[in-house]
N, C-alpha and C positions, 0 to 999 in steps of 0.2 A: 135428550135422546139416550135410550139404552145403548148400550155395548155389551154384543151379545158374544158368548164362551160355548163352546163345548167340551165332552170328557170324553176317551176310549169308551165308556161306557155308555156312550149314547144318548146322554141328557146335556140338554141347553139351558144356558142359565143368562137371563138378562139382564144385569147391574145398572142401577141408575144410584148415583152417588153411595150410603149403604146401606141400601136394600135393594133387593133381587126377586126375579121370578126363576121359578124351574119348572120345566116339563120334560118331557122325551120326544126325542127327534123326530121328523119326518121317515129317515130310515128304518127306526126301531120300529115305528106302529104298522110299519111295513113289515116288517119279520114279524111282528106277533101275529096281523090280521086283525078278526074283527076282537074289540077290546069288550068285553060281557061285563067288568068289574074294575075299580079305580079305587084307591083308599089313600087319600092322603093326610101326613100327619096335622093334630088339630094345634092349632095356636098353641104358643107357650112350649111346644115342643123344643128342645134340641137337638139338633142334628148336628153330626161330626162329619167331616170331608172325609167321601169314600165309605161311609157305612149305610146301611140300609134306612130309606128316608119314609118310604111309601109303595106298595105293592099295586101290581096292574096284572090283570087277568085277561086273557083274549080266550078265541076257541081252541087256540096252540097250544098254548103255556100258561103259567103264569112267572110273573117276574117282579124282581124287587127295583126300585126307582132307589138311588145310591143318589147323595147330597155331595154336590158338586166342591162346597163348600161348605165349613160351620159357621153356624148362625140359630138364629130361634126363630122359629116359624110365628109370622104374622097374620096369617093369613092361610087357609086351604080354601081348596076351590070347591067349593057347592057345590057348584053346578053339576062338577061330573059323580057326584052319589047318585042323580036323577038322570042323568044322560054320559056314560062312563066310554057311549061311541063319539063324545066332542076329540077324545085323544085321536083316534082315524081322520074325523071332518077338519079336524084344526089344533095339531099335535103342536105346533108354535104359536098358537093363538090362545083362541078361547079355551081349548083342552092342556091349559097348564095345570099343573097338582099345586105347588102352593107356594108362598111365597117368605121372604124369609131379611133381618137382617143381619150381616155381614158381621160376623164376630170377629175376621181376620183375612183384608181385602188383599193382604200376600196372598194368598192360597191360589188369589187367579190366575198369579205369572205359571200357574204350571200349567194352565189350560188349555183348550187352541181356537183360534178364531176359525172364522167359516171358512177360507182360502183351505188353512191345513187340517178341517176336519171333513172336507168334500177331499182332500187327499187322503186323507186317510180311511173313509169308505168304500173311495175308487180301489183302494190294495188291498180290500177282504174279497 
């Protein structure tokens, strides 16, 4: 069973031993609206905790998906090049961006489980 994380920055990331999914939250694809564009980085990637991992377009904004953790990307998600509204129908599901493993599973203790990050959306 995963053990899911969240960031101040609105992305979930779910760990099963070390490797991980990340998407953005329920919240976030709510502040964007409807999501028109999705890009997430392709396998083999690097990503470093806290820099920019993967970009998401709605009719609002656009906005950069920041890697919760480093690790190398195993994985992006298909599906949302062809359907980039899964982040709205199923932002903790099927509209995850990509997935990745765990170059350095310290990084999670700064994180926050879903208790203290439904506290910490209730205070924006």
């Amino acid at each position: 069973m995963a053990t899911i994380f969240y960031t101040k920055d609105h992305e979930w990331i779910a760990v099963e031993g070390t490797s991980a999914t990340v998407g953005i939250t329920d919240y976030a694809q709510a502040q964007l609206g409807d999501i028109v564009f999705a890009e997430a980085p392709p396998a083999g990637t690097r990503v470093e905790k806290g820099k920019e991992a993967a970009v998401v377009e709605s009719v609002k904004a656009a906005s950069d998906v920041y890697a919760p953790v480093t690790g190398e990307v195993i994985e992006a998600n298909a599906a949302l090049e062809g359907d980039p509204a899964l982040v709205n129908t199923a932002p903790e599901g099927e509209g995850w961006f990509f997935k990745l493993t765990l170059a350095d599973p310290s990084e999670l203790d700064g994180l926050m489980d879903e208790e203290a990050y439904k506290a910490f959306v209730a205070s924006l």
